[in-house]
C-alpha positions in Angstrom: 0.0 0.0 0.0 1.3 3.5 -0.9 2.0 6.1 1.8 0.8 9.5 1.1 1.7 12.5 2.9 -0.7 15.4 2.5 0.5 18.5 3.9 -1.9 21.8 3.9 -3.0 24.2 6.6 -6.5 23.9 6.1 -7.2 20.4 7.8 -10.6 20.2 6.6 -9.3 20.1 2.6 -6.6 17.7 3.9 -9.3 15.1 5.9 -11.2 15.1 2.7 -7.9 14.5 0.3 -7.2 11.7 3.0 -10.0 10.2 2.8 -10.4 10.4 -1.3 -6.9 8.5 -0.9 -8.0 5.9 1.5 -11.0 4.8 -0.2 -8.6 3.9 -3.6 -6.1 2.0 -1.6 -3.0 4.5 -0.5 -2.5 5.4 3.0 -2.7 9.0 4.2 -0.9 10.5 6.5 -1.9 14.0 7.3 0.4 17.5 8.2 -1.0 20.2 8.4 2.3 22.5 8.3 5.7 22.3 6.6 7.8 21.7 10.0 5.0 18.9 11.0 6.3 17.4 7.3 9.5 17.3 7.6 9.4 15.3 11.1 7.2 13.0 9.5 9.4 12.4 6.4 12.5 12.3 9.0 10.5 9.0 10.6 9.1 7.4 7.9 9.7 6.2 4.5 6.9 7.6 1.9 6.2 6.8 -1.7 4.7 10.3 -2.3 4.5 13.8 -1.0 1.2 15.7 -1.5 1.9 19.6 -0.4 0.0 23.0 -0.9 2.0 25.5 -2.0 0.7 28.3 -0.1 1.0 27.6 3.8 2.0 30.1 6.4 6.2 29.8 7.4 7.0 27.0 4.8 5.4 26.8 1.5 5.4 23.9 -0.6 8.7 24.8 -3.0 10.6 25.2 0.4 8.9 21.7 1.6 10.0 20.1 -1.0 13.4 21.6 -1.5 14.3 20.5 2.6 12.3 17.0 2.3 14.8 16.1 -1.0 17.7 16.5 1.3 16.4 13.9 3.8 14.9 11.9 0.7 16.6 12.8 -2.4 14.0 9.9 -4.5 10.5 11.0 -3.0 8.4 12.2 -5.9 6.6 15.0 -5.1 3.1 17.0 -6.2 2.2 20.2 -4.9 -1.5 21.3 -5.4 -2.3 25.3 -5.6 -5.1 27.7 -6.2 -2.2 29.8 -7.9 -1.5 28.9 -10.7 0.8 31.7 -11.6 2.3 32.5 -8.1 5.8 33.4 -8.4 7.0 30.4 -6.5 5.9 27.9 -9.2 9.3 28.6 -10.9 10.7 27.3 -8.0 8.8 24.3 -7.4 9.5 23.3 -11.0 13.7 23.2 -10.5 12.7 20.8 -7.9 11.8 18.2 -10.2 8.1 17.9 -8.8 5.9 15.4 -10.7 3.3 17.6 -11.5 1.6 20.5 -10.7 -2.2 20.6 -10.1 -4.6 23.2 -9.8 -7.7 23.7 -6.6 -10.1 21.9 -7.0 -8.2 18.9 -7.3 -8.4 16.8 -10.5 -9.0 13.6 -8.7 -8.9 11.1 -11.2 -5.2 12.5 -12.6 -4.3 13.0 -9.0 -4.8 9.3 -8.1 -3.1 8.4 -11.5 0.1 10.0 -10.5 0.0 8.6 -6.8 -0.3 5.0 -8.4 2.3 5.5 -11.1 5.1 7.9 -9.4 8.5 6.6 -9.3 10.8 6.7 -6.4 14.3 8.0 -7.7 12.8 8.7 -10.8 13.6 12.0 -11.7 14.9 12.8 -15.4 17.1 15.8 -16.2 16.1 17.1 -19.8 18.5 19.6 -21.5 16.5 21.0 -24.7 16.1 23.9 -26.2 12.8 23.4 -28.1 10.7 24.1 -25.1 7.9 22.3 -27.4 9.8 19.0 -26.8 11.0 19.7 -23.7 7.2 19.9 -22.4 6.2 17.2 -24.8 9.0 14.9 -23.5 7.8 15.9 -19.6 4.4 15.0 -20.1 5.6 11.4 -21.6 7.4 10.9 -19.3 4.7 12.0 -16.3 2.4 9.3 -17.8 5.1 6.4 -17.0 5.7 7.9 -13.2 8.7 9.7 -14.2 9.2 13.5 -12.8 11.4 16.2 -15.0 13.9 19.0 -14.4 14.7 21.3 -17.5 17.4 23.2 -18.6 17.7 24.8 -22.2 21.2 26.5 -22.7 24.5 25.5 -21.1 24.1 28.3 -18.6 20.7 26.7 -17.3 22.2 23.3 -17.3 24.8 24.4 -14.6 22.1 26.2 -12.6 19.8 22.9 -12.1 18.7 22.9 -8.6 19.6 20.3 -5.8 18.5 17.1 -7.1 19.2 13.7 -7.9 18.1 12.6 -11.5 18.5 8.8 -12.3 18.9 9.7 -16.0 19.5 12.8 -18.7 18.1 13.4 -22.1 20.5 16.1 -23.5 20.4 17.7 -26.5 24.4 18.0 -28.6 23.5 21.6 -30.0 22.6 24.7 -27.3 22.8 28.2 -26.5 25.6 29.5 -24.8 28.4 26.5 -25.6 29.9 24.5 -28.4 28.5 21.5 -29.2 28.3 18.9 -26.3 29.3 21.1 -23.8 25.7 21.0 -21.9 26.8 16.9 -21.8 29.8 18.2 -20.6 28.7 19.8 -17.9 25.8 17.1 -16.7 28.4 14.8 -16.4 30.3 17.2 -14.3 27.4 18.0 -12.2 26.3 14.4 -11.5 29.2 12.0 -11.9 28.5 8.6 -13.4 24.8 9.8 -14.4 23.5 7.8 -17.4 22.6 10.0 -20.8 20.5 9.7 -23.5 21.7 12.0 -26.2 18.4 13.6 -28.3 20.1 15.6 -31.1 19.2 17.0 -35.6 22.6 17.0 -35.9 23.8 13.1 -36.2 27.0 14.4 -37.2 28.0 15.8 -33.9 30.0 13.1 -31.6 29.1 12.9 -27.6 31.8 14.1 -25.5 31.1 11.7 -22.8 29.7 8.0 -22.6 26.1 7.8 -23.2 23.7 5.2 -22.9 21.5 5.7 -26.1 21.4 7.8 -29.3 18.2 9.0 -30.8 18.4 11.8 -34.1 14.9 14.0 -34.0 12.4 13.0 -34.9 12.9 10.2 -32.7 10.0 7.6 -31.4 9.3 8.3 -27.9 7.7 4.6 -27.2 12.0 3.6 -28.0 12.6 6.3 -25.8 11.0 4.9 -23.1 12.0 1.6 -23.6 15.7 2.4 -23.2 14.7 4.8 -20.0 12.5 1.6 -18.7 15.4 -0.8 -18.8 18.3 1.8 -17.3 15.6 2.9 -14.5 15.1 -1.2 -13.5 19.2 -1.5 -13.9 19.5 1.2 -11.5 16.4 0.1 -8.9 15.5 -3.5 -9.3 
């Protein structure tokens, strides 16, 4: 059975999330602030984190950001009423698994709780941001959460996480070819890498696992990220 911690201030939305999650299997465990999260995640092991972004002291970017450093692999979701608060930026560099709005979409909300992956956050270094968001949303449909970067300059500025895997693109702003491979492998030593390139002509600086030319099949994709993710976790 999955473990679920909701975290939100207002207890009376959380009871009802709780119980939404308890009657399709998962097992809820309620917070109803930030600091009452992070001694729960401190004590116990859970497959998902459900958070509000807006709660008084810690919002849910910041829960996130200090849970990851007890639990690097804990995929998280953070539900808001916000949808363009400043602090979504931040929430994305943390490699969340999605993003949902108030009211709560319950039948995508209950799909994401039964397919999220621990350790299963892929670093994808595109430009094309219409890729980039079509790759994320693949990959959210298999359990898989996403950080993105689309230059070399962004690539160094990832935020403090652990991705299993990166999709990088040979050709970016801001650096010679390869260099955004360069510096992944820098960043996370002995990371696996899918290279995702137009120009088939340009050699990877640094070992790679796979090697698809655009316009690539994603289903192929997958299939190469499903085998390195069960070499990596069993």
């Amino acid at each position: 059975m999955r473990k679920v911690l909701v975290t939100d201030d207002n207890r009376a939305f959380a009871e009802n999330l709780a119980e939404i999650l308890e009657d399709a299997g998962f097992e809820p465990v309620i917070a109803d602030s930030g600091a009452e999260a992070l001694r729960l995640a401190a004590a116990t092991r859970f497959d998902v984190l459900l958070s509000d972004m807006r709660m008084p002291e810690m919002g849910g970017a910041e829960l996130v950001h200090r849970v990851r450093r007890m639990d690097p692999g804990l995929p998280a979701i953070v539900i808001t009423a916000y949808t363009y608060d400043n602090d979504l930026f931040r929430a994305r560099q943390e490699g969340l698994l999605s993003i949902l709005p108030k009211p709560v979409p319950v039948p995508a909300l209950l799909e994401l709780i039964s397919t999220a992956r621990r350790d299963g956050l892929v670093a994808i270094v595109e430009d094309d941001p219409s890729l980039s968001d079509n790759l994320t949303e693949a990959l959210r449909g298999h359990g898989f959460g996403t950080v993105t970067a689309g230059s070399v300059v962004e690539t160094e500025r990832l935020g403090d996480v652990s991705p299993f895997l990166g999709l990088v693109d040979m050709r970016l702003p801001g650096g010679p070819d390869g260099e955004a491979m360069r510096k992944l492998a820098h960043r996370f030593p002995g990371l696996p890498m899918l290279v995702i390139t137009g120009h088939s002509q340009i050699a990877p600086p640094v070992a790679h696992e796979g090697y698809f030319t655009k316009p690539f099949s994603t289903p192929n994709l997958l299939a190469v990220m499903e085998r390195i993710y069960k070499s990596r976790h069993g």
